[in-house]
C-alpha positions in Angstrom: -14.4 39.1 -9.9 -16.6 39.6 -7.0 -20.5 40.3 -7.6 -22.4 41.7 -5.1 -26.1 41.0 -4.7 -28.5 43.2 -5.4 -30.1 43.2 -1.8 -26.7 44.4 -0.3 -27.1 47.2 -2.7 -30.5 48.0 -2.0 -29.8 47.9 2.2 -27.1 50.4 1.2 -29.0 52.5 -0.7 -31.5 52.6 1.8 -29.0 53.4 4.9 -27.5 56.8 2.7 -31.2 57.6 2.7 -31.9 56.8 6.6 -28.7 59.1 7.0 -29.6 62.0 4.3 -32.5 62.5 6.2 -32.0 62.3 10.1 -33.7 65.2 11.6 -30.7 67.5 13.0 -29.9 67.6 17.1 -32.5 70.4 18.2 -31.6 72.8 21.0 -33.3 72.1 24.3 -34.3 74.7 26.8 -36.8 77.2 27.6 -38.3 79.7 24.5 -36.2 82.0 23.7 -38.9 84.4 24.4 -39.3 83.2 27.6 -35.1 83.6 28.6 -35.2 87.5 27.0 -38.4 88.1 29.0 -36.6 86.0 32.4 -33.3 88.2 31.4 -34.9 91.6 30.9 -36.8 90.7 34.9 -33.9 89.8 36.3 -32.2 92.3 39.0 -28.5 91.1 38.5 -27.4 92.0 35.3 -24.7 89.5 35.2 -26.5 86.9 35.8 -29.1 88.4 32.9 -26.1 88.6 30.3 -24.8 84.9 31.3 -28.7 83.7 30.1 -28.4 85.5 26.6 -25.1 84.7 26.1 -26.6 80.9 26.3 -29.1 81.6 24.8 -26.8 83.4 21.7 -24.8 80.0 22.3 -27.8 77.8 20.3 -28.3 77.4 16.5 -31.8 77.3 16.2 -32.6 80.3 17.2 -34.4 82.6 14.3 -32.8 85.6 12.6 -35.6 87.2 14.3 -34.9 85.3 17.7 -30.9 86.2 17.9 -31.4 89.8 16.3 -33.8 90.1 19.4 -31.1 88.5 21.6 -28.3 90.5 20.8 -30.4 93.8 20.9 -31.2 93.4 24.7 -28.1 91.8 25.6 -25.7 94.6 23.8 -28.4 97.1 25.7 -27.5 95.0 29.1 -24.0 95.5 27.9 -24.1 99.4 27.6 -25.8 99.8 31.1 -25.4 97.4 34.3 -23.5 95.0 32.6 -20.6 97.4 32.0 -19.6 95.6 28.8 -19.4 98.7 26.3 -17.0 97.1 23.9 -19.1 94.6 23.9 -21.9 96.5 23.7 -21.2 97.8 20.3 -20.4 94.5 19.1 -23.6 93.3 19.7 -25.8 95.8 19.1 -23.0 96.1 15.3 -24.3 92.4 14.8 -27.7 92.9 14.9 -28.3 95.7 12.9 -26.2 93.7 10.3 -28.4 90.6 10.9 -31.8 92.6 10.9 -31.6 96.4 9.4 -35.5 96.2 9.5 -36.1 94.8 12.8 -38.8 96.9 15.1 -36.1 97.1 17.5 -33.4 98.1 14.6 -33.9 102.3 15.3 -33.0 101.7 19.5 -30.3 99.3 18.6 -28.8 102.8 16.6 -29.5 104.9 18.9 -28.1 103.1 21.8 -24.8 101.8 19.4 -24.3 105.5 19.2 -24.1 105.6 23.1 -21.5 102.8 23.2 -19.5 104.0 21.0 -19.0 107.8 22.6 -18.4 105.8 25.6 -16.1 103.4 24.6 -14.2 106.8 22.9 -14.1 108.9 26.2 -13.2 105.9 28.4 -10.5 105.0 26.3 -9.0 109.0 26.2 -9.2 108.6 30.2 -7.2 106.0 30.8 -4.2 107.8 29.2 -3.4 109.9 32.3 -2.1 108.7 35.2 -4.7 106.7 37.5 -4.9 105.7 40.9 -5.7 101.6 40.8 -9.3 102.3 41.7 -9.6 104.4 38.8 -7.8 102.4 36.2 -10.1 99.0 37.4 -13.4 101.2 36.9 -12.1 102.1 33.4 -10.9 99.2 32.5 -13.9 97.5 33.9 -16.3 99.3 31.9 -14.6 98.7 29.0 -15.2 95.1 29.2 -12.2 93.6 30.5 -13.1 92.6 33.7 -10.9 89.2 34.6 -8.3 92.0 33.5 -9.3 94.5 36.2 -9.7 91.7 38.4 -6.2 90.3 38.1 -5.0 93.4 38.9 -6.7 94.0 42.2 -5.4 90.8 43.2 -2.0 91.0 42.3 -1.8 94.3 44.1 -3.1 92.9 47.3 -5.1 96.2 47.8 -9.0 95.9 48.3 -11.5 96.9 46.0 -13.7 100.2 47.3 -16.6 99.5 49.4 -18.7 100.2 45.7 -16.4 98.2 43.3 -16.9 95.5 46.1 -20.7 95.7 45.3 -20.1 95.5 42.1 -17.7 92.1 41.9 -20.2 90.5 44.3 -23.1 90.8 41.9 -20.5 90.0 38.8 -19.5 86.4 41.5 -15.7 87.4 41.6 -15.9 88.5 45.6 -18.0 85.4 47.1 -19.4 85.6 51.4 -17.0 82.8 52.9 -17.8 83.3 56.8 -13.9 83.1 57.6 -12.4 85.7 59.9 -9.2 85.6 57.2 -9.5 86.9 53.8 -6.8 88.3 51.1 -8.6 91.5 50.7 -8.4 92.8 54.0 -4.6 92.4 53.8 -4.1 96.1 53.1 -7.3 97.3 53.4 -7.3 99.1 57.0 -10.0 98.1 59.4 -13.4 97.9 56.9 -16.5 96.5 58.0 -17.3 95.7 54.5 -15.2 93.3 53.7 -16.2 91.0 57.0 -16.7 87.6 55.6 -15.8 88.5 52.0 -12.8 87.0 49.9 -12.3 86.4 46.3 -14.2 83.8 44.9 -12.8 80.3 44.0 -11.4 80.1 40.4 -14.5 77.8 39.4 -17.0 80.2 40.6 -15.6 82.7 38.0 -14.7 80.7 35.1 
């Protein structure tokens, strides 16, 4: 029979403890405050819903913190984001996290919003639609590598406002070339001089 020592023990005993309690990994970034305050200034709302998606991404945030989060980013959603499915789940999400937040009664209000849009989008896009149509429906809705996939498959170009729009979301990129893909059926537009779809890695 083999006996072990009562020091081995002890060192064991004491490593279990050691590892019962190591402080857990802590997020790193800015305060959340300060990314919903940099998110709510910023002018590109893409670029604001990529930071509270991020931001969404950590687990230390608060119920308070996330409820807060998900509030301004399901707002985002509803307006220049053009997210509204997502908008509802959000803005779903944290009345179920925080009924009682201050923010809780616009969260309602705006959910209620969403959803009538999300209703009378989805009863357009049962009649027939031109492809600029069904990409500003569709887009809307939330599914924009969707819409996008579509444009490109076509080989059609985007209108001179849906081009705005994909330039602020990164999917049509300034590439100072004289040849671009979305000028192949596209006429003689001024608009798209310079402008092609972005690389895959600029979208992902």
């Amino acid at each position: 029979m083999r006996y072990i020592s009562l020091s081995t023990v002890a060192a064991a005993a004491l490593l279990l403890a050691a590892c019962a309690t190591a402080p857990e990994a802590t997020d790193t970034g800015p305060p959340p405050e300060t990314v919903i305050a940099q998110a709510i200034a910023e002018t590109n709302p893409y670029q604001a819903e990529d930071s509270l998606t991020e931001l969404l991404a950590r687990s230390s945030l608060t119920d308070a913190q996330r409820a807060e989060a998900l509030y301004h980013r399901g707002s985002l959603r509803r307006q220049g984001a053009d997210d509204r499915r997502g908008a509802v789940e959000d803005l779903e999400a944290m009345l179920a996290l925080a009924p009682n937040h201050p923010l809780a009664a616009n969260a309602r209000a705006e959910l209620e919003f969403a959803r009538k849009d999300v209703a009378a989008i989805e009863a357009s896009m049962n009649r027939f639609l031109t492809l600029a149509q069904w990409f500003d429906g569709t887009w809307v809705l939330g599914d924009h590598e969707l819409a996008v996939e579509r444009y490109k498959t076509s080989g059609l170009a985007p209108t001179p406002e849906q081009v705005k729009t994909l330039r602020e979301a990164g999917y049509i990129c300034q590439t100072g070339t004289s040849e671009s893909s979305l000028k192949k059926f596209s006429g003689d537009r001024d608009d798209l001089d310079g402008l092609d779809w972005c690389a895959e890695e600029l979208t992902s």
